[in-house]
N, C-alpha and C positions, 0 to 999 in steps of 0.2 A: 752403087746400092749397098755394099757390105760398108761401105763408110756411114751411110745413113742408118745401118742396124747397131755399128758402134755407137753412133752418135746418139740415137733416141732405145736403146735399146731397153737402158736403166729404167728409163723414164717409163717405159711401157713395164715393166716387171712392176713398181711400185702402183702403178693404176691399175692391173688386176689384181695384186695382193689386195689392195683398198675397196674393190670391187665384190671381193669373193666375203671380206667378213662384213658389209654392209648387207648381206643377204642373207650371213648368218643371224645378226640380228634381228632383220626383217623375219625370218622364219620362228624365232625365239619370241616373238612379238602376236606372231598369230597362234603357235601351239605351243601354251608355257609349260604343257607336260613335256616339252621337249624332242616328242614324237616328228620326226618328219615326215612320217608315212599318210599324215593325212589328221581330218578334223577329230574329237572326239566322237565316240561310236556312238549310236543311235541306239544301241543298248541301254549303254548308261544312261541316256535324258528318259528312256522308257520306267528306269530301276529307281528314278527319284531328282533324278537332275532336271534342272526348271530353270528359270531365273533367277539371277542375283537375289539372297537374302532367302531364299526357303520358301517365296510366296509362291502359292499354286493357283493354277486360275482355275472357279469353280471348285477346288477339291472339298469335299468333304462337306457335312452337314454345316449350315451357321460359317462360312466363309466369310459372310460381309457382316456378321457382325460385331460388332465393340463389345468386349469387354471390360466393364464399368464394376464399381462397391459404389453401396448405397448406405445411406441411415436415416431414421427416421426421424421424424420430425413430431417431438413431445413438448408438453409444455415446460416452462423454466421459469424462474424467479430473478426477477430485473429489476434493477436499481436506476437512479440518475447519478452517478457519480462526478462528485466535485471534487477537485485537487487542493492543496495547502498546502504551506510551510505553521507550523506553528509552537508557540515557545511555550515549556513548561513549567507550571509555578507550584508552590505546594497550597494543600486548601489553606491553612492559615500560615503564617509568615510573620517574625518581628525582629527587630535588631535589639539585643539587650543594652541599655544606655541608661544613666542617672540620668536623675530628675535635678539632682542640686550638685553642687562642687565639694566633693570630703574624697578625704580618702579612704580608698576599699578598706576595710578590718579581714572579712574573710571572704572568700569566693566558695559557693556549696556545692559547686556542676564542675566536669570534665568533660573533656571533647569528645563529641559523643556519645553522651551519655542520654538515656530515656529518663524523662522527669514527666510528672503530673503535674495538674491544675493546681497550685495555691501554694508548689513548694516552694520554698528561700531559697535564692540561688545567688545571692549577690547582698552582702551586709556591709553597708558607709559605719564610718565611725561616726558614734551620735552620743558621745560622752555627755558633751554641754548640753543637746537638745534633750537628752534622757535626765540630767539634773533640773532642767526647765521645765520639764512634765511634773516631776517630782513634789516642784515649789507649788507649781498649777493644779495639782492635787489636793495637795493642804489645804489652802484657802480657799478650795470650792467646797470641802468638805466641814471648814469654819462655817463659810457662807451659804451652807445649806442647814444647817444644824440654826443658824439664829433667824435663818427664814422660817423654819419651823415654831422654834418660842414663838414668835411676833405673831405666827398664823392662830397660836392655840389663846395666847392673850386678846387678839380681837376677838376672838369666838365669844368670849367671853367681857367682852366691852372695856378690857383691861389697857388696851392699846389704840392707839387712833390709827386711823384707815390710811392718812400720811405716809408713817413711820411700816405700815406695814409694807406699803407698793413699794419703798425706796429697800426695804430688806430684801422684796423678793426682786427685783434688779439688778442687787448686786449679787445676790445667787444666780440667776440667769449668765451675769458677767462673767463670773469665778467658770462655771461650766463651759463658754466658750473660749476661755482662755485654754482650757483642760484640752477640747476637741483641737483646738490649732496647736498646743504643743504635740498631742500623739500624731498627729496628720506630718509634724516634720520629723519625728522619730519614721514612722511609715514610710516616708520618702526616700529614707538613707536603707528599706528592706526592700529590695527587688524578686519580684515573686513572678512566678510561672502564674501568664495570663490561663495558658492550658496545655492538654499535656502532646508534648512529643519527642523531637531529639532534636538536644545541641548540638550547634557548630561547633568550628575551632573556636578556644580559649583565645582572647586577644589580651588580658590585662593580668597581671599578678596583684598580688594582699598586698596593700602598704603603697600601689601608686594609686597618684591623686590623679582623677576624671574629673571632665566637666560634663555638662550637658551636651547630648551629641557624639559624646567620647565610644565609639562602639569595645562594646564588652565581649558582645558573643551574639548567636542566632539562636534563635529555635525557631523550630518549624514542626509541623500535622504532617505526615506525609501518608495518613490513611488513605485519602484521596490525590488527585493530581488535577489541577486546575488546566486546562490546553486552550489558549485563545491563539487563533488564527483569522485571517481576512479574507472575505469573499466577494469579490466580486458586485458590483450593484447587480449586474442583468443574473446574478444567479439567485437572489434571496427570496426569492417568489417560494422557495421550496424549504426553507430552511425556519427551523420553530423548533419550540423545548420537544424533548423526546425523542429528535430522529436519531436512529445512531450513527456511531462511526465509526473507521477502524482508525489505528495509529500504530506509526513506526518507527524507528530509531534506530540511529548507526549503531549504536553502544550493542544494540540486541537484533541483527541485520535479519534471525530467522525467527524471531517473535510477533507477534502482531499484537496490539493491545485496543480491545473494544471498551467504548463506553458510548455515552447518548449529550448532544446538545441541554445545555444547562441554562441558558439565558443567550439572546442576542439584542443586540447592542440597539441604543433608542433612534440611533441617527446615524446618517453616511460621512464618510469623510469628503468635505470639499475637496480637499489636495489631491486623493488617492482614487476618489471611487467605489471605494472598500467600503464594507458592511463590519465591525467585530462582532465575533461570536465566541464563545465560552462553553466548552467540552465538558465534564467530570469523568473521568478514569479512573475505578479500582486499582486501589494499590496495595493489594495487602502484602504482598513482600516488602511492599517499600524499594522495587529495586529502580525507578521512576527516580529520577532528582532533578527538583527544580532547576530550571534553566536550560534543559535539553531541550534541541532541534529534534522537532517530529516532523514527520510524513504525514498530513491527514487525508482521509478519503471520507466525504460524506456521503453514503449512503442513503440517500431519500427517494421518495417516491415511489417505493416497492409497490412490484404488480405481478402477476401472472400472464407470460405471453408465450408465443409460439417459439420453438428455437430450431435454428438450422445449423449445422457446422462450418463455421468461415470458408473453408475451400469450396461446398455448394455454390455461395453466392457469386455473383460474376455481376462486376459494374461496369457501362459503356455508354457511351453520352445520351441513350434515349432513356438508362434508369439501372436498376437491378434484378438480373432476372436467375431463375434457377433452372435446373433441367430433372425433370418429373419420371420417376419409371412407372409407365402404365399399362394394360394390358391392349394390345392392337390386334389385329385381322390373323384368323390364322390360330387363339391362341399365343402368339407371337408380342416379347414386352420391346414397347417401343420405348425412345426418347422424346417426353413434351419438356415445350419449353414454355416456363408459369412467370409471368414481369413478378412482381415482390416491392413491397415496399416493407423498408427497415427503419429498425428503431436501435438502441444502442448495440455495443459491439464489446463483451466482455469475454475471459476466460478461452476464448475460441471459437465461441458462438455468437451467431447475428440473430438478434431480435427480429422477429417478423410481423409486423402490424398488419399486411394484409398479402391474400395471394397464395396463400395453402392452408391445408387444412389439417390435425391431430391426427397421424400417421401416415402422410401420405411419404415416399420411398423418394430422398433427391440426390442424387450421383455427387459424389465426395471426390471421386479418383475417376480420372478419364473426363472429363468433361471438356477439354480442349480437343477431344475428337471425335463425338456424337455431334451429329445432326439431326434438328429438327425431326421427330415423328420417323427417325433412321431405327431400324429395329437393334438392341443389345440384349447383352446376355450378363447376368450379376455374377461375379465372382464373389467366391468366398475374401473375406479379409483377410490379408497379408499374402494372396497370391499374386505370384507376377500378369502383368497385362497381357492377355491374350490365351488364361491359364485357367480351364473351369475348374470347379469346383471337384475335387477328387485327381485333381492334376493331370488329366487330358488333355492336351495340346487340340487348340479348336481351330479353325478359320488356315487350314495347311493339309495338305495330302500326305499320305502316306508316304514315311520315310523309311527308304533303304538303307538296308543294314550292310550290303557290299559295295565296294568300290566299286568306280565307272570300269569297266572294260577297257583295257587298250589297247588298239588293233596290233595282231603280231605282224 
């Protein structure tokens, strides 16, 4: 026997060691105030200890109900909005170019610069053409002076009617010889069709151009021209005067309004696409042709009902909202109203049908009301379950001491 308590002696000290803190655990397990002497006291669950989380069963007035925020439902101002991309042009537009081949004598514009309607901004050398005027002058001024004689001598039976037709012919001659030499002097004076602002300068005085040779631009930029493409299934709505806004990277916190100006006579085979043509105020001019805009057409303003996006709730049989009404008791219940919607701007959903100019639809808490379940409104920006003046609702009275621990 004393050889078998040698033998397994060890063995048995390690299996009560191992024994005794599997019970310490276990004990730590049922009492984690650490207390061994038993459960917590029956005091403490009297002084406010409940269940897990603070909920009380029955305590207090309004325990079963949700605390919900409401808003109401007024009317608002509704658009159909259409989307674009669209390029911008200035209202008038031209590339400065000769008409004939000379070279420049002087240039009258700088890059940049604001010019009026009819000013000289580009003078061809016209030596020979302005000597050719010169000679075409003379001799229509010969040839009008002896059509004159020959008209006062017939007057007078002095002259035969012959001799007079063939004088006033070549007066007529002599005159348009005069109109085609000032027409090619004209051609070498490049004038401001009207007024706006130069481009960049491309030619200096003294090089020779041809036709097509670009000199410079000028552009109007009182106005701004925006044509963009719509769509076929959208032009049902689109005509002179709707407006629209427009935007641009260049100016990312700008918005820029004007109204439809013309839309285009026919669709494009390839595209689908309708063009339409915007006008946009520009009087700063800070708009330059050839900018990428943003457009939103704006058509078909109405007056409709508006509710706050988070009211509305969609689920495969429609969209419905949840209604504060008054129920049994005094007591505001939750109804639930189907809705039918129309667009979705700014954060509000269009209501076409389904409520009516002021009625009250839960914003906040609506994934925990049911059906004709009674709530109660909180104030806005109170936490859920917080009435109004910061009274904790739907919970019993909370104890201000700790639980008792048995001595």
């Amino acid at each position: 026997m004393p050889g078998l308590i040698r033998r397994y002696g060890f063995a048995a000290v390690v299996t009560a060691v191992l024994a005794v803190m599997a019970a310490v655990v276990l004990i730590k397990s049922v009492w984690p105030d650490g207390d061994a002497g038993g459960a917590p006291s029956m005091a403490a669950a009297k002084q406010g200890g409940g269940p897990p989380g603070g909920k009380q069963g029955g305590g207090g007035p309004g325990g079963d109900m949700v605390a919900v925020q409401v808003a109401e439902v007024t009317p608002t101002t509704f658009t159909d909005a259409i989307q674009a991309l669209g390029s911008a042009q200035a209202r008038e537009s031209i590339v400065i170019t000769p008409k004939v081949q000379d070279a420049i004598r002087a240039l009258r514009f700088e890059s940049g610069q604001r010019v009026r309607r009819g000013q000289v901004l580009v003078e061809l050398s016209s030596v020979e053409q302005a000597a050719d005027l010169a000679e075409a002058v003379a001799a229509n001024a010969a040839a009008q002076e002896e059509y004159r004689r020959f008209q006062a001598l017939a007057e007078r039976g002095f002259a035969p009617r012959a001799r007079l037709e063939a004088t006033q012919a070549a007066a007529r001659a002599a005159q348009a010889r005069v109109d085609a030499g000032r027409s090619r002097v004209d051609d070498r004076t490049i004038r401001a069709p009207f007024s706006g602002v130069m481009g960049l300068r491309l030619a200096s005085p003294g090089q020779l151009v041809r036709p097509g040779d670009q000199i410079g631009t000028l552009d109007d930029l009182s106005e701004i021209k925006l044509d963009f493409d719509v769509p076929e299934s959208q032009i049902a709505s689109l005509r002179a005067g709707v407006p629209i806004a427009a935007r641009t990277a260049a100016f990312p916190n700008e918005q820029f309004t004007g109204r439809i100006a013309q839309v285009d006579s026919r669709i494009s085979a390839e595209t689908r696409t309708m063009r339409v043509r915007a006008i946009l105020p520009n009087p700063r001019e800070r708009l330059r042709p050839g900018m990428l805009m943003t457009v939103i057409v704006q058509s078909n303003p109405r007056e409709a009902l508006a509710a706050p996006e988070p009211a509305v709730v969609d689920d495969a049989t429609g969209a419905y909202v949840f209604v504060v009404a008054a129920g049994e008791g005094g007591r505001q219940i939750a109804q639930r109203r189907t809705v039918r919607t129309g667009q979705r701007t700014g954060g509000l959903v269009e209501i076409v049908e389904g409520l009516a100019a002021g009625d009250r639809v839960i914003t906040e808490g609506v994934t925990r009301v049911r059906p004709d379940a009674p709530v109660r409104v909180a104030e806005p920006g109170a936490p859920n379950g917080q009435a109004p003046g910061g009274e904790i609702r739907g919970r019993g009275p909370q104890s201000a001491q700790a639980p008792a621990r048995p001595g």
